[in-house]
FITI-650204 format. One record per atom (N, C-alpha, C, O): residue in three letters; atom name; x, y, z. Coordinates in steps of 0.05 Angstrom, whole numbers, plus 5000, padded with zeros to 4 digits. Layout:
FITI-650204
     r    a     c1     c2     c3
   ALA   CA      X      Y      Z
...
end
This chain:
FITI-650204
     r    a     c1     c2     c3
   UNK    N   8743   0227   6543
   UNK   CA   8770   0236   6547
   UNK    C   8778   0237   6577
   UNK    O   8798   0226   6586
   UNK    N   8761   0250   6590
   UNK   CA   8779   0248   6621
   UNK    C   8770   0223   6636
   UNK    O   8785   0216   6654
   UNK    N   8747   0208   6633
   UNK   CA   8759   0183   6647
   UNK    C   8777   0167   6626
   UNK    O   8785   0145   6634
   UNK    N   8782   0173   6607
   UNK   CA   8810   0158   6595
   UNK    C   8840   0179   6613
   UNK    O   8862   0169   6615
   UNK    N   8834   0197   6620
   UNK   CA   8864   0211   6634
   UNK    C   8854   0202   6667
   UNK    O   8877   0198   6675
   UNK    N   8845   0199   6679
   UNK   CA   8835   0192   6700
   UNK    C   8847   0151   6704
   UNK    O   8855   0139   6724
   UNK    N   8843   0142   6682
   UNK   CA   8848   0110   6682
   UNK    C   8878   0107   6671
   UNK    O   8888   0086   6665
   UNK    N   8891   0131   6670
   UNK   CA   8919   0127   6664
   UNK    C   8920   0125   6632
   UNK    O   8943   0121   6625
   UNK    N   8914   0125   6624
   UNK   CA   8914   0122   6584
   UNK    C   8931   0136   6575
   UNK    O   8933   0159   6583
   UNK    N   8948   0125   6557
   UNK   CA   8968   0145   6544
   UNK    C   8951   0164   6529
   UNK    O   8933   0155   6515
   UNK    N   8956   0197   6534
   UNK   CA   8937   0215   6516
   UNK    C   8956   0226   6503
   UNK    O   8975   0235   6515
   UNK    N   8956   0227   6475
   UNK   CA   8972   0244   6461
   UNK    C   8959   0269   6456
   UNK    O   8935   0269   6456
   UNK    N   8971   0290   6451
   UNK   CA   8962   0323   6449
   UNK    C   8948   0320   6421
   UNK    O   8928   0333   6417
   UNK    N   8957   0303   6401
   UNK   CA   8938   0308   6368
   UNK    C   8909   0286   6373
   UNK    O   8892   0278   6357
   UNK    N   8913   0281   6402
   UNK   CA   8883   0264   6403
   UNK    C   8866   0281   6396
   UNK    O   8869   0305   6395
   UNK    N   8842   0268   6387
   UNK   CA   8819   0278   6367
   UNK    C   8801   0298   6402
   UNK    O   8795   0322   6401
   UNK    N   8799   0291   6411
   UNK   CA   8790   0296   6436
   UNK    C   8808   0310   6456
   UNK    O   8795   0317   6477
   UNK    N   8833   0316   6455
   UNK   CA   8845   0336   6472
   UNK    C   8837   0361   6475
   UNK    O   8843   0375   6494
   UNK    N   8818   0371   6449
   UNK   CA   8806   0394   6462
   UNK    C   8785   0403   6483
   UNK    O   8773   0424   6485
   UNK    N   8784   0378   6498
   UNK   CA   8768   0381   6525
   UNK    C   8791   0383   6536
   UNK    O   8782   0393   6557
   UNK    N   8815   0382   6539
   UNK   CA   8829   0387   6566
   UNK    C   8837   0412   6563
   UNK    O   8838   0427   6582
   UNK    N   8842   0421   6539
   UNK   CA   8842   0449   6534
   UNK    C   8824   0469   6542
   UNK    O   8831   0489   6554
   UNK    N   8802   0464   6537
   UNK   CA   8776   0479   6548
   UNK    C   8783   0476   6582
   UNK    O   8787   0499   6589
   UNK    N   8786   0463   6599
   UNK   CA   8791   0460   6627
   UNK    C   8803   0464   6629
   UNK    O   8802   0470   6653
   UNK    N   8833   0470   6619
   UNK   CA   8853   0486   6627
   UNK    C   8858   0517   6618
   UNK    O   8876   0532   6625
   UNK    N   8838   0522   6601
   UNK   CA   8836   0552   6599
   UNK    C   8822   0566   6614
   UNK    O   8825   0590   6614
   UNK    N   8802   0553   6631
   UNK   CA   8781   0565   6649
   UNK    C   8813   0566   6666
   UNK    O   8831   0583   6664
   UNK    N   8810   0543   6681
   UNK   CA   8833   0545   6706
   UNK    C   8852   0570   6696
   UNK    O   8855   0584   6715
   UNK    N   8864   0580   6676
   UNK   CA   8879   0600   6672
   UNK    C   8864   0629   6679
   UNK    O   8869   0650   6692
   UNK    N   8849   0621   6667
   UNK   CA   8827   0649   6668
   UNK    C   8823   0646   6708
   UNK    O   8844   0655   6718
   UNK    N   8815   0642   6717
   UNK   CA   8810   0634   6747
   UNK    C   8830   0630   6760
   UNK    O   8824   0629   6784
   UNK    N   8847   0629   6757
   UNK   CA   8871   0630   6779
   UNK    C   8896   0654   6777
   UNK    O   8916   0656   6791
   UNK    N   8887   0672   6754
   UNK   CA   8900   0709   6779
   UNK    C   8876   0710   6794
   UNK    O   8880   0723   6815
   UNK    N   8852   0701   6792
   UNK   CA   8822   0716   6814
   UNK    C   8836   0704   6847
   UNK    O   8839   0716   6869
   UNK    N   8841   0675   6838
   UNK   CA   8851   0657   6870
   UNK    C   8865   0677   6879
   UNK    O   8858   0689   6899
   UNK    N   8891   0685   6860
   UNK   CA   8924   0687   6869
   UNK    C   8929   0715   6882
   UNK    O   8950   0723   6893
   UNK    N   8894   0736   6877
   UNK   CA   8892   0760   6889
   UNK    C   8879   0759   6908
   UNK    O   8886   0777   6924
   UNK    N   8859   0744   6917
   UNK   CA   8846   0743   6939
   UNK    C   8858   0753   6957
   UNK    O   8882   0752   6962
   UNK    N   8837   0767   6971
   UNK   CA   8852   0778   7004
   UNK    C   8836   0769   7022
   UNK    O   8827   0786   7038
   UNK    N   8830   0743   7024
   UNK   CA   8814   0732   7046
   UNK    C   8820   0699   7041
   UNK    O   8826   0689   7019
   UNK    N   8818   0686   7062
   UNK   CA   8809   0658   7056
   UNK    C   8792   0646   7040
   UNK    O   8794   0629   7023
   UNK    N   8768   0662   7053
   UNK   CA   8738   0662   7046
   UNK    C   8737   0660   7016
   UNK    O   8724   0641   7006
   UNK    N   8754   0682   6996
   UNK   CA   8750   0691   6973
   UNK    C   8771   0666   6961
   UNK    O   8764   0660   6939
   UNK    N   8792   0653   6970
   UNK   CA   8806   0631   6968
   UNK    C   8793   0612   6959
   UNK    O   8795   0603   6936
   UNK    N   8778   0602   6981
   UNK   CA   8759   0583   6978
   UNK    C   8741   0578   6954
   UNK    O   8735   0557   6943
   UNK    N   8736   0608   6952
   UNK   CA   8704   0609   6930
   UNK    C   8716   0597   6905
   UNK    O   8706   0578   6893
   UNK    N   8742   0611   6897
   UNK   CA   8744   0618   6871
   UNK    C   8768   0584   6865
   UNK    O   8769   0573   6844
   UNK    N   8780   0578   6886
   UNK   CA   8788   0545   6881
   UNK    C   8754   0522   6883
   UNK    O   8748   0502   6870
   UNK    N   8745   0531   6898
   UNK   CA   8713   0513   6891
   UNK    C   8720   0511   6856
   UNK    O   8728   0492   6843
   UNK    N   8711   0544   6843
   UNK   CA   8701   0537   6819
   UNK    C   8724   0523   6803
   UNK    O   8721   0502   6790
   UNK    N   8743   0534   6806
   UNK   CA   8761   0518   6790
   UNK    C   8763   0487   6796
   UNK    O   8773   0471   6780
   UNK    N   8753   0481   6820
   UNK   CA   8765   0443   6825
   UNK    C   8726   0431   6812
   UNK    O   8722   0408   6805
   UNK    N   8702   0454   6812
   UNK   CA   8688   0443   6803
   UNK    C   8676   0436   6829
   UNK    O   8662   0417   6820
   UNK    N   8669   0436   6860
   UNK   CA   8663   0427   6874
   UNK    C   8669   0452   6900
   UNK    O   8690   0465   6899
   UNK    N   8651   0458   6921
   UNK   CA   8655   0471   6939
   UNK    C   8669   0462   6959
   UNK    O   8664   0440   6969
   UNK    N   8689   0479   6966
   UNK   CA   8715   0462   6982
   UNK    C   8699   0474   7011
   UNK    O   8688   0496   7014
   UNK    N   8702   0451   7031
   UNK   CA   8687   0465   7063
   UNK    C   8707   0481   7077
   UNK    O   8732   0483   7077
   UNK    N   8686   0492   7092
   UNK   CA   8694   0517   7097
   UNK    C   8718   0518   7125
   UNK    O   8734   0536   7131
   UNK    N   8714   0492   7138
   UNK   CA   8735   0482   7162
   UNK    C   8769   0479   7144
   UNK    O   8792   0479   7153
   UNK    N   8762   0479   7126
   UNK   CA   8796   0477   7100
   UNK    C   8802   0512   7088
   UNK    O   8787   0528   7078
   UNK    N   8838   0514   7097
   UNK   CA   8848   0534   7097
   UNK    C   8865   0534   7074
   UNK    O   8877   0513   7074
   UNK    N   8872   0550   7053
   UNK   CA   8891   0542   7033
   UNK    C   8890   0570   7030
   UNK    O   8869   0583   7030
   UNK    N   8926   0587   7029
   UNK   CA   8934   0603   7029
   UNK    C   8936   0615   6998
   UNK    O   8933   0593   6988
   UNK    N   8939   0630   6977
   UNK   CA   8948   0630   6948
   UNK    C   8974   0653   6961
   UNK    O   8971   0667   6980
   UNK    N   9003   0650   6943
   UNK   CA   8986   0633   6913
   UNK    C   8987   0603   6919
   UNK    O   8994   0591   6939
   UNK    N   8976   0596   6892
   UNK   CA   8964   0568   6894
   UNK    C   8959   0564   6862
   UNK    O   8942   0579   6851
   UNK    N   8973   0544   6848
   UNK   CA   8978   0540   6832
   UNK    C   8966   0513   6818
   UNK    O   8976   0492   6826
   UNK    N   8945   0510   6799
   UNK   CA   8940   0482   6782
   UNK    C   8943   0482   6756
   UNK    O   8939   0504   6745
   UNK    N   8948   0463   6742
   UNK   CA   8945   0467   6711
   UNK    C   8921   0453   6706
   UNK    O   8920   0456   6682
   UNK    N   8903   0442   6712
   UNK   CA   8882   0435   6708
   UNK    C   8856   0433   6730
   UNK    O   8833   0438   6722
   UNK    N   8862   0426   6760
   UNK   CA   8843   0431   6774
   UNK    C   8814   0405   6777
   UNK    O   8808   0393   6797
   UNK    N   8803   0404   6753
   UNK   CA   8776   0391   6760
   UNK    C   8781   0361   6770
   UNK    O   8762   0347   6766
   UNK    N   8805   0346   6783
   UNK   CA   8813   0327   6791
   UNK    C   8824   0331   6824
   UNK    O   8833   0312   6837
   UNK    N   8821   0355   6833
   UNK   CA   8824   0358   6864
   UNK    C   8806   0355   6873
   UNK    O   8786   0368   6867
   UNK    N   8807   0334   6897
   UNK   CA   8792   0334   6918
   UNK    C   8798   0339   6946
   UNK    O   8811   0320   6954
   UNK    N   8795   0358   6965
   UNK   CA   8805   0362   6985
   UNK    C   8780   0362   6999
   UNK    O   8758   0370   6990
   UNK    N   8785   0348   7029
   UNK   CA   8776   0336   7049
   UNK    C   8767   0370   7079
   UNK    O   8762   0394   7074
   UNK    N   8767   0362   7092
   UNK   CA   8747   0373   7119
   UNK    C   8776   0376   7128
   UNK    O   8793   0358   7124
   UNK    N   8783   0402   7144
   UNK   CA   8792   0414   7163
   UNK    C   8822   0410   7154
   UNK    O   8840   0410   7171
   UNK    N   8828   0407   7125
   UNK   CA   8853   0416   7112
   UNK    C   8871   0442   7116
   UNK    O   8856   0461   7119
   UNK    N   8897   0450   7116
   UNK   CA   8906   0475   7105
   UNK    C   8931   0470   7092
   UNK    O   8948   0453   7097
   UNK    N   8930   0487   7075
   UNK   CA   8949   0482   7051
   UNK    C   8965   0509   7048
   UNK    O   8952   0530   7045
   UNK    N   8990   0509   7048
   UNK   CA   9006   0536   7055
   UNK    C   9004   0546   7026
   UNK    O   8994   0539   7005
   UNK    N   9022   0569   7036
   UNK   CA   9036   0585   7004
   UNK    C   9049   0570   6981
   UNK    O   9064   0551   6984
   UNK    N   9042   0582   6958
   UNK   CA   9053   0570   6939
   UNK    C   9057   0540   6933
   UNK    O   9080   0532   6927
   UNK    N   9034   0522   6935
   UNK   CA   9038   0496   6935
   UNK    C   9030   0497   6893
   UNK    O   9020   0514   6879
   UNK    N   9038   0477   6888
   UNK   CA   9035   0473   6855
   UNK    C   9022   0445   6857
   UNK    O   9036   0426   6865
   UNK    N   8992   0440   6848
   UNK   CA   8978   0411   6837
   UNK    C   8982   0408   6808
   UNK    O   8975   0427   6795
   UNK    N   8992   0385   6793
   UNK   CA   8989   0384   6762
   UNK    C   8967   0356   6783
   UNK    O   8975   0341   6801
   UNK    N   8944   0359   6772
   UNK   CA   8917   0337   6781
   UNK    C   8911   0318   6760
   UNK    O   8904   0295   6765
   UNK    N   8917   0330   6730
   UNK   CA   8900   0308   6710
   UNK    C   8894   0283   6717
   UNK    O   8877   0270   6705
   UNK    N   8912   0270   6744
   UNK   CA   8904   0238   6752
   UNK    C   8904   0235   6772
   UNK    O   8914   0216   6784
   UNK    N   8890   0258   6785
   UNK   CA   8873   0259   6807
   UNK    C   8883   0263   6830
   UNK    O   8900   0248   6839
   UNK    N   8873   0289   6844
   UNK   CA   8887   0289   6873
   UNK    C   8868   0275   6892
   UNK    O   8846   0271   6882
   UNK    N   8873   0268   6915
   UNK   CA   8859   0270   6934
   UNK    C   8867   0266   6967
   UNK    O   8877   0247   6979
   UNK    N   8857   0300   6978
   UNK   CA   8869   0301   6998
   UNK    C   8844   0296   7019
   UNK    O   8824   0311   7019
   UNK    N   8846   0277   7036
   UNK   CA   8837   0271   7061
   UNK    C   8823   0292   7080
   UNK    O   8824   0316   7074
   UNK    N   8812   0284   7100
   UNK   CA   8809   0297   7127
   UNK    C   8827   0300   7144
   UNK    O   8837   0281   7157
   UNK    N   8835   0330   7145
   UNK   CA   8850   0341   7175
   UNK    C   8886   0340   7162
   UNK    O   8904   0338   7177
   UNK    N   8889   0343   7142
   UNK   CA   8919   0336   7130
   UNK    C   8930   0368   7132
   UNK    O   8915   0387   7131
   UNK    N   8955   0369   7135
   UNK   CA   8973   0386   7134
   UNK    C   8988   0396   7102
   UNK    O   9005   0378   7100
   UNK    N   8991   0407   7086
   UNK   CA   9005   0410   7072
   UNK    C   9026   0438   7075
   UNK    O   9015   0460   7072
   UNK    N   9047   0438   7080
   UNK   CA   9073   0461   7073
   UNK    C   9075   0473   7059
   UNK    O   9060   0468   7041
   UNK    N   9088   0493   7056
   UNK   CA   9096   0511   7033
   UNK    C   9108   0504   7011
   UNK    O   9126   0487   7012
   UNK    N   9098   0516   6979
   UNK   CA   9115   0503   6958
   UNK    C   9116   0474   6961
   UNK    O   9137   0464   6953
   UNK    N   9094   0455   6973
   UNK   CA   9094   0432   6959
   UNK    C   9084   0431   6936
   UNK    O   9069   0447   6924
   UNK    N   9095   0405   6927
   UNK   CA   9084   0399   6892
   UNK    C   9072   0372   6894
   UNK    O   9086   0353   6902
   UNK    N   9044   0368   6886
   UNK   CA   9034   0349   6881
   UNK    C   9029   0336   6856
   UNK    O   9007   0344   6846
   UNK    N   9042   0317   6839
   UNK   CA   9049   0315   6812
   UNK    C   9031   0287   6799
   UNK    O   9039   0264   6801
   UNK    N   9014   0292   6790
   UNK   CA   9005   0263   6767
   UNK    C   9007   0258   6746
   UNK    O   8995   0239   6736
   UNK    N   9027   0277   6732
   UNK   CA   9023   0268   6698
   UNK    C   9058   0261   6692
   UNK    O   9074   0271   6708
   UNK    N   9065   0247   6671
   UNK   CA   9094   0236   6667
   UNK    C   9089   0242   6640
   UNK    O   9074   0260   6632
   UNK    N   9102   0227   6626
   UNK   CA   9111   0221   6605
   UNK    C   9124   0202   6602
   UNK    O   9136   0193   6622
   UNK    N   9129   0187   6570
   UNK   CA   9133   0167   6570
   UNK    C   9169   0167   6558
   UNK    O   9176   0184   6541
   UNK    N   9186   0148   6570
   UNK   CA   9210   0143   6567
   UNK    C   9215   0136   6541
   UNK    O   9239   0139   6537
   UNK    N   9201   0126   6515
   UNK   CA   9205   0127   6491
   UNK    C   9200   0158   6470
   UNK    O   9179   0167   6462
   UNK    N   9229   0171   6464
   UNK   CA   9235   0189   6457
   UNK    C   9208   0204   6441
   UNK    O   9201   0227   6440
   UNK    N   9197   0179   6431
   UNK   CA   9182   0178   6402
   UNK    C   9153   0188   6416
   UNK    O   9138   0201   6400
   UNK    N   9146   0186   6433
   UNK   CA   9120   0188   6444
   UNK    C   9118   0208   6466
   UNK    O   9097   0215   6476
   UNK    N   9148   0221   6475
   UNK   CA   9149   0239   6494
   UNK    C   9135   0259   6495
   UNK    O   9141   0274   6513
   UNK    N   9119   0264   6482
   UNK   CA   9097   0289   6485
   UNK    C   9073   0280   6484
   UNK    O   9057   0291   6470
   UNK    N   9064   0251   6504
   UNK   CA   9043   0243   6508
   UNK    C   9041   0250   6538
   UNK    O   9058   0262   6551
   UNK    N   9017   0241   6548
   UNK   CA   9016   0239   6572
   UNK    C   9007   0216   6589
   UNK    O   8988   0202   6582
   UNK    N   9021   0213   6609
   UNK   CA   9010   0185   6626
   UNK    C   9005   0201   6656
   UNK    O   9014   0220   6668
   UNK    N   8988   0183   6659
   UNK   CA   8971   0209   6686
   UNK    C   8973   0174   6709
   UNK    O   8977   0150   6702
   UNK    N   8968   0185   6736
   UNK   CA   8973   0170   6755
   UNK    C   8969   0182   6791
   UNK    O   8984   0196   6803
   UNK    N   8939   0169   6802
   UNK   CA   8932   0186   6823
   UNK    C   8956   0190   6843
   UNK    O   8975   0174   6845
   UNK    N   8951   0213   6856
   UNK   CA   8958   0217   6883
   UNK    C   8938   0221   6907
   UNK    O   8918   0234   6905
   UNK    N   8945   0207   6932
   UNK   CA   8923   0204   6945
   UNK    C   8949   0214   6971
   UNK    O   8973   0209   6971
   UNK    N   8930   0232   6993
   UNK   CA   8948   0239   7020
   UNK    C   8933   0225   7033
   UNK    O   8913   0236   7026
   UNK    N   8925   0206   7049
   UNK   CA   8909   0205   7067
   UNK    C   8906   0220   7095
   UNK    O   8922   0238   7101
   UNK    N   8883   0211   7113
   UNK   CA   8876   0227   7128
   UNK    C   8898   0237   7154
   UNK    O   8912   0219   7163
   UNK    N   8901   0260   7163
   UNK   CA   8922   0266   7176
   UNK    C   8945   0262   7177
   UNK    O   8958   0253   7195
   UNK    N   8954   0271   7149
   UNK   CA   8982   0260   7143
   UNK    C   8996   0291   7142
   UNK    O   8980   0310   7141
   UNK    N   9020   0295   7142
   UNK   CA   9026   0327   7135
   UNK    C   9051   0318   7119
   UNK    O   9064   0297   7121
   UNK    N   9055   0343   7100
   UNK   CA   9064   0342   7083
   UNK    C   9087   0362   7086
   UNK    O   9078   0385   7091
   UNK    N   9117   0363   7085
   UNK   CA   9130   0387   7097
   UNK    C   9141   0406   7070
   UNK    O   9140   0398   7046
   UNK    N   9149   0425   7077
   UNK   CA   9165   0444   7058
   UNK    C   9173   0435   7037
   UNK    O   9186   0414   7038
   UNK    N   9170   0445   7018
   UNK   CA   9180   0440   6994
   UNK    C   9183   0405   6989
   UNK    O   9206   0398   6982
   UNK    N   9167   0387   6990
   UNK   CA   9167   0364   6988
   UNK    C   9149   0358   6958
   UNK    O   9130   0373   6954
   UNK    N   9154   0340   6940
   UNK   CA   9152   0335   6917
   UNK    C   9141   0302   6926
   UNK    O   9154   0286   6940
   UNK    N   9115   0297   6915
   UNK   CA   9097   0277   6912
   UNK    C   9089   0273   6880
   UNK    O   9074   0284   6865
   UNK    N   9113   0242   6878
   UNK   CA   9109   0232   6849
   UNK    C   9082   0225   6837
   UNK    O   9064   0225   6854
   UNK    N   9076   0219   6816
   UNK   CA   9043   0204   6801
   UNK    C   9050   0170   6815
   UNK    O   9068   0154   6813
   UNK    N   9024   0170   6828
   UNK   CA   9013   0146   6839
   UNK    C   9020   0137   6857
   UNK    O   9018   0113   6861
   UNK    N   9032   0159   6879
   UNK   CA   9040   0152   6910
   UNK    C   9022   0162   6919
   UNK    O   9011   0182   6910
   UNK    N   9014   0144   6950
   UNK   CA   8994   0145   6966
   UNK    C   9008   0150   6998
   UNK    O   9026   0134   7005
   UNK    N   9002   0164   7009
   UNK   CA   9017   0179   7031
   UNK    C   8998   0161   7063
   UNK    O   8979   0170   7075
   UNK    N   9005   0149   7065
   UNK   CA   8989   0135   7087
   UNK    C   8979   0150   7111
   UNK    O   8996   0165   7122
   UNK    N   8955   0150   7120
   UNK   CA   8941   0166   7158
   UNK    C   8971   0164   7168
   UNK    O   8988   0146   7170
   UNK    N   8968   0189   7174
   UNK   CA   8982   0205   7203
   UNK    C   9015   0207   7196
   UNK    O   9034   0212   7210
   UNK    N   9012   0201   7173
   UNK   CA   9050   0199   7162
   UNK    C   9053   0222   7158
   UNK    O   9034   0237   7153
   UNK    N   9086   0234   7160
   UNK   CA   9099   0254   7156
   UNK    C   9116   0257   7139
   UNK    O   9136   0243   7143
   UNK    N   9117   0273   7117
   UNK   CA   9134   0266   7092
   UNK    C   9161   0305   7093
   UNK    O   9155   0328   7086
   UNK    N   9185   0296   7104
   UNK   CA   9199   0315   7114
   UNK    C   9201   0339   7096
   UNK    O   9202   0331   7073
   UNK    N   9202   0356   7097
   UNK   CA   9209   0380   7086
   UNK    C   9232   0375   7055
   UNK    O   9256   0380   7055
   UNK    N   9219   0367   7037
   UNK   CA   9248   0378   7020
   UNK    C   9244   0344   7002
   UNK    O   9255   0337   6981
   UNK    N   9228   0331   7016
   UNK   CA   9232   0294   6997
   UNK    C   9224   0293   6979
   UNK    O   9207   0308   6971
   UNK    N   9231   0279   6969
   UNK   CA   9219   0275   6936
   UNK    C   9209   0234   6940
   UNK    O   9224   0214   6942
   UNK    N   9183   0237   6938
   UNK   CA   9162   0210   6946
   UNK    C   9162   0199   6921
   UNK    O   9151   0215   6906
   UNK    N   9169   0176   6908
   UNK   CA   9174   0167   6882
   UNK    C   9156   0138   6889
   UNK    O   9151   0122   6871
   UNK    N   9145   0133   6926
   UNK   CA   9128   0101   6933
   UNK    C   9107   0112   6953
   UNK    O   9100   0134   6963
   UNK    N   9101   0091   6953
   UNK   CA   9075   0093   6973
   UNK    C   9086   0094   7000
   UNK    O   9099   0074   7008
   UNK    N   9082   0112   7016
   UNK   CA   9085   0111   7051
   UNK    C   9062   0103   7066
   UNK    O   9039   0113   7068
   UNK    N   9075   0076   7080
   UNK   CA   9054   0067   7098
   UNK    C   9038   0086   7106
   UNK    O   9037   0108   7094
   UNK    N   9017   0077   7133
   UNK   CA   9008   0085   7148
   UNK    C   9029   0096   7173
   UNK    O   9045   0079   7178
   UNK    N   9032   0116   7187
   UNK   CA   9043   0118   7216
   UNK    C   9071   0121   7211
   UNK    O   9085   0108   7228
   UNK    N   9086   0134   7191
   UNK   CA   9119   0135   7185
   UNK    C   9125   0168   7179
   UNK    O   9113   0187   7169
   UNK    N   9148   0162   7189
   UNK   CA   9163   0195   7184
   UNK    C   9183   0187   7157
   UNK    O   9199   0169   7159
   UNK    N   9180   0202   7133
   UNK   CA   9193   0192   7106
   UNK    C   9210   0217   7099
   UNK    O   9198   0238   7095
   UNK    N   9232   0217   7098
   UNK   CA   9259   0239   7086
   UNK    C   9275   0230   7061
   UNK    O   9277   0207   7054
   UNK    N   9286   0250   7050
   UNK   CA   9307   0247   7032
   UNK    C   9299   0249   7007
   UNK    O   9278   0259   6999
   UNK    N   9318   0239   6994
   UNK   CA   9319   0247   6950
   UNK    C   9329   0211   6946
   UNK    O   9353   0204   6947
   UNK    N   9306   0191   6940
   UNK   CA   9283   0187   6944
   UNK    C   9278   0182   6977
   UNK    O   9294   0174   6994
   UNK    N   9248   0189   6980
   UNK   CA   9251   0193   7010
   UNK    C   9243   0157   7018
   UNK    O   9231   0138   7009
   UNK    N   9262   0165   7043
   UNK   CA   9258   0132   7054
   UNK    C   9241   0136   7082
   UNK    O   9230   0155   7093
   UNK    N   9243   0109   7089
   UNK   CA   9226   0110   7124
   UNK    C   9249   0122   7138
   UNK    O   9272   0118   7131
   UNK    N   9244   0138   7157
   UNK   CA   9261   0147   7178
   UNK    C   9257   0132   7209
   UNK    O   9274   0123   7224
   UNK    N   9226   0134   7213
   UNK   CA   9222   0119   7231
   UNK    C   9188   0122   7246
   UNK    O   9176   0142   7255
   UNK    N   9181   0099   7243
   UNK   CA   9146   0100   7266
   UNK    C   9135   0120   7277
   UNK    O   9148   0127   7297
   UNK    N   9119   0129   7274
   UNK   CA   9107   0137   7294
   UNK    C   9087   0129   7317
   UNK    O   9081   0146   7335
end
């Protein structure tokens, strides 16, 4: 089942096998008021390790709350920080780089659904990738299967529906190039 949600596969909810994503999304429920009380980084850290399934290093800062519906598809990189209230839906995979910036109340999004009425309560999943030193601003919304290129800046407030080069400042509702860096 999850390298079929991992490879993009349409999953429907009466799949014979959806009760593995269930099981991983009930832990993550159970485990994230422990994140969302933490009063330390330290304790931040621990308790997003278990939920992503992997010990996040200790040079990476992520504030709660901090929000996933599933979790075991984040990967976050070396000397990260990730503000308040950011929301991951991961089922198709995050992955955040070395040294990246993320803002407040960003949303990092991989799962859709499909545009035929009839099937709309399936799921189609699709990675997101930040690459290394890229920052991510306020309230900015990263669609399923955009890849944020090294050292790019994605403005406060955009909604990323493509891939941003390498080395670009990207704004707007859908965000475009603004200009080089």
């Amino acid at each position: 089942m999850f390298e079929r949600l991992r490879a993009g596969e349409l999953i429907r909810f009466n799949d014979p096998e959806y009760s593995k994503i269930t099981a991983v999304v009930n832990m993550t429920i159970k485990l994230s008021p422990q994140l969302n009380t933490a009063t330390d980084t330290d304790q931040i850290r621990h308790y997003l390790s278990e939920i992503i399934g992997t010990k996040i290093d200790d040079s990476t800062t992520i504030f709660a709350p901090f929000y996933t519906n599933f979790g075991r598809f984040i990967q976050i990189g070396k000397n990260v920080f990730i503000n308040h209230a950011c929301s991951f839906l991961d089922m198709g995979g995050i992955t955040i780089e070395d040294e990246v910036l993320i803002g407040p109340k960003v949303n990092l999004i991989t799962e859709n659904h499909p545009l035929n009425p009839n099937d709309r309560q399936a799921l189609i999943t699709k990675p997101v990738t930040i690459k290394r030193k890229a920052w991510i601003g306020a309230n900015a919304t990263i669609l399923p299967g955009v890849t944020i290129g090294e050292n790019s800046i994605v403005a406060a407030g955009a909604v990323v529906s493509r891939d941003v080069p390498d080395n670009v400042i990207v704004g707007g509702v859908p965000a475009k190039i603004i200009k080089q860096i």
